[in-house]
VOGU-3710 file (C-alpha; in Angstrom, 3 decimals, decimal comma):
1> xxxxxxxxxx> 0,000/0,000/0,000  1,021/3,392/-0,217  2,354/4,925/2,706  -0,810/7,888/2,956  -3,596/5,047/2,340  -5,679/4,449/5,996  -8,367/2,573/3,813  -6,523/-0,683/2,107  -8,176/0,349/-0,421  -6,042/2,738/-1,891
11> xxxxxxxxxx> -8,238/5,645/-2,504  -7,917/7,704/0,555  -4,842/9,137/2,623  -3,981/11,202/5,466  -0,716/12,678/4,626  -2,122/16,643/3,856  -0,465/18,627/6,131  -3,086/21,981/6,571  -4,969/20,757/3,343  -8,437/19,805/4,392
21> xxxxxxxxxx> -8,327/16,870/1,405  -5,272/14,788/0,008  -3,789/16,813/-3,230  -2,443/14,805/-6,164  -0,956/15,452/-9,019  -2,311/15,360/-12,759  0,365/15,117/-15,229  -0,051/15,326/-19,212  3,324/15,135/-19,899  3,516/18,465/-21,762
31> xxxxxxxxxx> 6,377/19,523/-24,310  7,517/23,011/-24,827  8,474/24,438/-28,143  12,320/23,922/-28,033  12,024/20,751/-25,773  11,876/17,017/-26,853  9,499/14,064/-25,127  13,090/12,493/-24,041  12,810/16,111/-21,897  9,274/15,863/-20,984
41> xxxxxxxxxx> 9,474/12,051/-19,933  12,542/13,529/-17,733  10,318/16,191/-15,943  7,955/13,840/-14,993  10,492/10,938/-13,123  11,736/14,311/-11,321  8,014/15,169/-10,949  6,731/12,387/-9,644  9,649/12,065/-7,092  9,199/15,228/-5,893
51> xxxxxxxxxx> 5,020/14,251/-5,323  6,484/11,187/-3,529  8,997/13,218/-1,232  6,406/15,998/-0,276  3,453/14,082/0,612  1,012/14,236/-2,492  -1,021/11,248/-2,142  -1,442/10,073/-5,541  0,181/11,118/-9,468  -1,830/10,061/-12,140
61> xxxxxxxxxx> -0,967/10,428/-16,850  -3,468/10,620/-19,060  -3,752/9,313/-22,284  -3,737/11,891/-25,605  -2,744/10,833/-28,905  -1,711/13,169/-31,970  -0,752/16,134/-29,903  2,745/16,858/-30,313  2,629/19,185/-27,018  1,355/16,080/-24,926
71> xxxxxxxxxx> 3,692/13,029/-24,655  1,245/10,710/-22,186  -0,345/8,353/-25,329  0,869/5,536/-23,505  0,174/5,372/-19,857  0,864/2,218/-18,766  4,714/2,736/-20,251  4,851/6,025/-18,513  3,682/4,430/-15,225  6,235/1,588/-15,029
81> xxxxxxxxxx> 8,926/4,144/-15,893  7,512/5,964/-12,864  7,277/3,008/-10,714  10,852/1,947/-11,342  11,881/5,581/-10,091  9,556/5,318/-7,241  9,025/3,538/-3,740  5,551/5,222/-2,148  3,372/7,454/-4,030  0,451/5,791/-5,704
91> xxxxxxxxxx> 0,708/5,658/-9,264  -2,256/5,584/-12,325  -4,549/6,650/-15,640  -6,361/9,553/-15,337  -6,959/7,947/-17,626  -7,232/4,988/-19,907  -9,679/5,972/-22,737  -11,521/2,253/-22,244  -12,920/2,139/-25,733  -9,451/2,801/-27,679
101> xxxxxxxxxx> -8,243/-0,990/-25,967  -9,668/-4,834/-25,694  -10,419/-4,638/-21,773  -8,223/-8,101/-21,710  -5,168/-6,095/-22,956  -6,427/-3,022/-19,772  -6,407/-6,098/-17,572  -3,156/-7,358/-18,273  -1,048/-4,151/-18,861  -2,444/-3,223/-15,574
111> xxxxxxxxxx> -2,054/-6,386/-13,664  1,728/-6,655/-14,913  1,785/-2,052/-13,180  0,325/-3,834/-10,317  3,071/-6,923/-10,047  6,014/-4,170/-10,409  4,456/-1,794/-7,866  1,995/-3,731/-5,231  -0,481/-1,865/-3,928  0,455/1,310/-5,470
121> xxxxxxxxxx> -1,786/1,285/-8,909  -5,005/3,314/-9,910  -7,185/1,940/-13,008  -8,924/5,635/-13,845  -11,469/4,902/-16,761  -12,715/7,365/-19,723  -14,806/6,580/-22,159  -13,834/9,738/-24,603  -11,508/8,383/-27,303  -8,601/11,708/-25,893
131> xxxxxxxxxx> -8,744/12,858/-29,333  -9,926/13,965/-32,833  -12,507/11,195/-34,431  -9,992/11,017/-37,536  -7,101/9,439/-34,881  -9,842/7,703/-32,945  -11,020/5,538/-35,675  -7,158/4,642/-36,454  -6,766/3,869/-32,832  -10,225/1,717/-32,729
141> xxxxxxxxxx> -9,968/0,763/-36,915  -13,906/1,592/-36,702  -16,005/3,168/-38,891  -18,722/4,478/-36,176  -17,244/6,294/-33,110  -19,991/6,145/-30,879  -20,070/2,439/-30,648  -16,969/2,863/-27,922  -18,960/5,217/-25,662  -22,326/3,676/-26,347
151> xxxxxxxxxx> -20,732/0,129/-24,766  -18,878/1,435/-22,078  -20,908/0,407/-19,344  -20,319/-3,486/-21,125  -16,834/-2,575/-21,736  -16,384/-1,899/-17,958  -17,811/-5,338/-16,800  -16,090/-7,285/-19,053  -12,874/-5,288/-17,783  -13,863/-5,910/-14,317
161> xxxxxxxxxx> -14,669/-9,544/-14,690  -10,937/-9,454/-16,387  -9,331/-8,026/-13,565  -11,276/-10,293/-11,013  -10,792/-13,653/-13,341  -14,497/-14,537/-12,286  -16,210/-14,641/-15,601  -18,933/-16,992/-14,916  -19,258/-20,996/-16,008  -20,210/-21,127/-19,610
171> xxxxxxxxxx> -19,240/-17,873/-20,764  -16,643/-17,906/-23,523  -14,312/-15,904/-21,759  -14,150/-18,336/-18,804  -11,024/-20,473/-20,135  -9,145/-16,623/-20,808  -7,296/-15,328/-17,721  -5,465/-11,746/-17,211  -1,992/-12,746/-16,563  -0,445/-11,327/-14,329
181> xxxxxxxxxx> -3,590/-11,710/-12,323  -6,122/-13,804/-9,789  -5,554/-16,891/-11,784  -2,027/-16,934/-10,445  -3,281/-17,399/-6,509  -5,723/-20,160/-7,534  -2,963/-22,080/-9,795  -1,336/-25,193/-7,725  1,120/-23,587/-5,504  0,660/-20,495/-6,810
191> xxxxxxxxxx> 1,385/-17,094/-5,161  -0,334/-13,459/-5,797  -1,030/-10,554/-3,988  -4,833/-9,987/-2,836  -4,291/-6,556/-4,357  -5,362/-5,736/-8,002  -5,804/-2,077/-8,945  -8,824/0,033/-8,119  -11,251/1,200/-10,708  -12,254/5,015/-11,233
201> xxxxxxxxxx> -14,622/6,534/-13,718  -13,272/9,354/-15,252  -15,660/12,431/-16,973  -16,453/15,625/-17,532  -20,045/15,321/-17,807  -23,203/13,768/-15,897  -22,623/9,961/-17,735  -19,770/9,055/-15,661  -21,022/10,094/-12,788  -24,040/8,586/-12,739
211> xxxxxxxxxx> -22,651/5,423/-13,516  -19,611/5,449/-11,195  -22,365/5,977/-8,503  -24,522/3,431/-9,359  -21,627/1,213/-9,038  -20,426/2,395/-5,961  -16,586/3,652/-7,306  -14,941/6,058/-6,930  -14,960/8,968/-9,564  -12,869/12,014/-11,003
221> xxxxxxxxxx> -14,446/14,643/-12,210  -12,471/17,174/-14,891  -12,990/20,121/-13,404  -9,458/21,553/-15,390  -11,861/21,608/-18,795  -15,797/21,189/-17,825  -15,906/23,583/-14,874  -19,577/24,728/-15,678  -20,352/20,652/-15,108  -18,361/20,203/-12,072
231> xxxxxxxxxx> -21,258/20,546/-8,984  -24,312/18,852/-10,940  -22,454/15,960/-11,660  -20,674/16,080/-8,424  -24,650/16,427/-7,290  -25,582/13,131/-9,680  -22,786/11,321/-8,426  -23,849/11,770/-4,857  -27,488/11,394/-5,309  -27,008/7,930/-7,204
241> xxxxxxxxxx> -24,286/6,376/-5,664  -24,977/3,266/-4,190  -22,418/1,212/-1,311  -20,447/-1,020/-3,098  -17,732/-3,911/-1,952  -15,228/-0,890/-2,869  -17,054/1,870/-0,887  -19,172/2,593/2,023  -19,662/6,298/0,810  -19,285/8,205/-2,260
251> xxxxxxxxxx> -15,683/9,409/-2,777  -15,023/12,317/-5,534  -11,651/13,456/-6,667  -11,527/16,760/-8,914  -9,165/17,501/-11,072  -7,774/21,302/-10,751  -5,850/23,464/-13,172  -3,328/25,078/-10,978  -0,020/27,266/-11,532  2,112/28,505/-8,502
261> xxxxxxxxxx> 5,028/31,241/-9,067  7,293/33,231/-6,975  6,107/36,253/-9,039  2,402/37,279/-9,915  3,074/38,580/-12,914  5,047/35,402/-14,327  2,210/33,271/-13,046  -0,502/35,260/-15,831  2,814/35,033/-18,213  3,069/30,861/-18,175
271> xxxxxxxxxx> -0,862/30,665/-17,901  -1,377/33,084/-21,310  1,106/30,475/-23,096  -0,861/27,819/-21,837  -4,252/28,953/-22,818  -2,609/30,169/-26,484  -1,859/26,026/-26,611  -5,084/25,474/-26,017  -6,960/28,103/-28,317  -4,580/26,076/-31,296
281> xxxxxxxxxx> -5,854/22,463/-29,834  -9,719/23,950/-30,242  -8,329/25,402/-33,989  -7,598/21,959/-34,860  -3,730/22,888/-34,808  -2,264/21,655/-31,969  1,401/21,702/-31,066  4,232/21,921/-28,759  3,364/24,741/-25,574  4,347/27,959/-26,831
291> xxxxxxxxxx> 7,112/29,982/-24,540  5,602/32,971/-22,750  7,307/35,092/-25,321  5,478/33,578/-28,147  2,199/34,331/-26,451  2,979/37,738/-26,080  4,033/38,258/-29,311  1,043/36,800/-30,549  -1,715/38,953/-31,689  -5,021/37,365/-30,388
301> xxxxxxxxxx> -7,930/38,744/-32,220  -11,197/40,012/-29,876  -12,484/36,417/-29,785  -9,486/34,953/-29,108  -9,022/36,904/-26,368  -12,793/36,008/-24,717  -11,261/32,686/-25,079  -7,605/33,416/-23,296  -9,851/35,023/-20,796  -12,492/32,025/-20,046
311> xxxxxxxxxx> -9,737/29,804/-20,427  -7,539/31,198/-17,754  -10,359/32,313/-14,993  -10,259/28,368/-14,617  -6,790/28,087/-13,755  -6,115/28,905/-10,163  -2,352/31,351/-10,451  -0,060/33,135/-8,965  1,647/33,073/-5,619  1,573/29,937/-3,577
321> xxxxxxxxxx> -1,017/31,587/-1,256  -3,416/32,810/-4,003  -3,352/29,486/-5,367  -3,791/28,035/-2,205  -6,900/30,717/-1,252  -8,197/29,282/-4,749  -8,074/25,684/-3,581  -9,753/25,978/-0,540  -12,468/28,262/-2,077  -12,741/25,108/-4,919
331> xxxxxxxxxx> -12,963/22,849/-2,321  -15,562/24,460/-0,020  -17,787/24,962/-3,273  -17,660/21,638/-4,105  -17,481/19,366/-1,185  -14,831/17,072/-3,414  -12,653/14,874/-1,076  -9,574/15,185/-3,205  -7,896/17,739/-4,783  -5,374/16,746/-8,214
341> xxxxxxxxxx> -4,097/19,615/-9,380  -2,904/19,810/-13,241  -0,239/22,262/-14,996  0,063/23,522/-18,762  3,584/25,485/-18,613  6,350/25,729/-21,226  9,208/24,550/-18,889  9,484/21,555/-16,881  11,071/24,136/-14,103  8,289/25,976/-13,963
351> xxxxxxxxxx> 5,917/22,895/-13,076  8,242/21,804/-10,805  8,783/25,009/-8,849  4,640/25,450/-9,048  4,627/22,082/-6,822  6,994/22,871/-4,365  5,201/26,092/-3,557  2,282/24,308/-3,584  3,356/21,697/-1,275  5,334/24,887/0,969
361> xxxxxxx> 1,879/26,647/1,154  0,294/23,688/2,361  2,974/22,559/4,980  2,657/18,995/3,597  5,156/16,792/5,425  8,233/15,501/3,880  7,486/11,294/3,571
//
């Protein structure tokens, strides 16, 4: 288990210092104009070891494919990269885009995280394919889209049935086994740990939620893109969760954009490049994460600038303590009992630095 986790479970922990929830840490793996992957991939070991050494409870990648400023379109390789440079911190997808990948191959990429690091690995579900429908349908070689998100609740069992090897007598699936998995305890003279990772639903909209309650898991709402959706389907999540073998009570992690400098003014700087990376994404030309001196050389047109504008009211910036005061505002508002926080910068520095004030302005013990 990790060394915050009070449950066995592994969804919540007590290491917060003055935080009133645990804070984790959301990384996309971003790559700055000028910087390579090899970079990017770099930033995150140091990343996730400095998560590990100041308390954050858990550090999560997400899968994205044809972005060139976004290197995570592989999580599970990221996350046993991670867990070879790591002892404690709990490690997983936020997430793995379920209807991109056969649940068996989910089951066993997954089981194989959870052999490496025991006790240590999150399964975070989406069910939106983390990119344009052009790359989608190479990813899923379909011709209809919506068939992946129309079958996700299916998708999930038969994942879940994967991970649990208890796919009933008669089913065709029965003789199939996730390996490394369950089947490896029940073999003669076999050995394997009772763990295997714990599911979350991912979304940004009421369909997750809804289901993750009625299933009694846990679920991560993305609050860093769909903030207008973040209390009603915090609210549907609540009012239709039901107690599970996993939970007593309904447990909802947020994710957070959030951007800490030693300087005000350099804060609004990284988090204008940021938002210029994303008004190119929603142009359909995405690319690496501008430098701050791009975006201010950049003439935005009115529009654009309603859209730098919406875009960055969202991200909570600037000193450690305004980002802090933004937190706890977030986190009376919503009632969510974890806090991931998320950052689009340029330099791997700069994300770094944002975390250590972060982690300074919440007094979160060294572990």
């Amino acid at each position: 288990m990790g060394a915050d986790d009070t449950t066995g479970d592994g969804i919540r922990g007590t290491a917060r210092g003055t935080a009133a929830v645990p804070l984790s840490v959301l990384d996309l793996v971003t790559v700055g104009a000028g910087r390579t992957a090899t970079d990017a991939l770099r930033t995150s070991v140091a990343l996730a070891r400095l998560s590990e050494s100041r308390g954050f409870h858990r550090y999560w990648v997400a899968e994205h494919h044809s972005m060139p400023g976004v290197a995570s379109s592989s999580p599970a390789v990221i996350l046993a990269h991670l867990a070879a440079h790591t002892d404690r911190i709990r490690l997983g997808s936020g997430g793995v885009m379920l209807p991109n990948h056969p649940p068996l191959v989910i089951a066993e990429q997954f089981g194989t995280l959870e052999a490496m690091a025991p006790g240590r690995i999150d399964l975070g579900l989406g069910r939106a394919p983390g990119t344009d429908g052009a790359t989608a349908a190479a990813l899923r070689r379909a011709d209809r889209l919506d068939e992946g998100a129309d079958d996700f609740p299916q998708q999930l069992a038969e994942l879940t049935r994967f991970l649990d090897d208890d796919f009933p007598d008669g089913h065709p699936y029965r003789p199939i086994h996730a390996v490394p998995g369950p089947v490896q305890a029940t073999s003669p003279g076999g050995v394997q740990s009772p763990h295997r990772p714990p599911v979350w639903l991912l979304g940004s909209s009421g369909f997750s939620a809804r289901l993750a309650g009625l299933l009694g898991l846990p679920f991560a709402f993305a609050h860093h893109f769909s903030a207008q959706n973040t209390i009603p389907a915090l609210d549907l999540y609540r009012e239709s969760f039901r107690p599970s073998a996993v939970l007593d009570e309904p447990y909802a992690l947020i994710g957070v954009a959030a951007l800490a400098t030693d300087d005000e003014r350099e804060a609004r700087r990284q988090v204008r490049a940021g938002a210029l990376s994303m008004l190119r994404l929603r142009m359909g030309r995405p690319g690496l994460v501008p430098t701050p001196e791009e975006a201010e050389a950049y003439e935005f047109s009115p529009r654009e600038e309603e859209f730098v504008a919406s875009w960055s009211s969202n991200v909570m910036h600037g000193t450690a303590d305004e980002v802090r005061a933004g937190l706890d505002d977030l986190h009376k508002r919503t009632g969510a009992d974890e806090l991931m926080l998320t950052s689009n910068a340029h330099g791997g520095e700069v994300r770094l630095r944002s975390y250590q004030l972060v982690a300074d302005a919440y007094r979160l013990p060294a572990v």
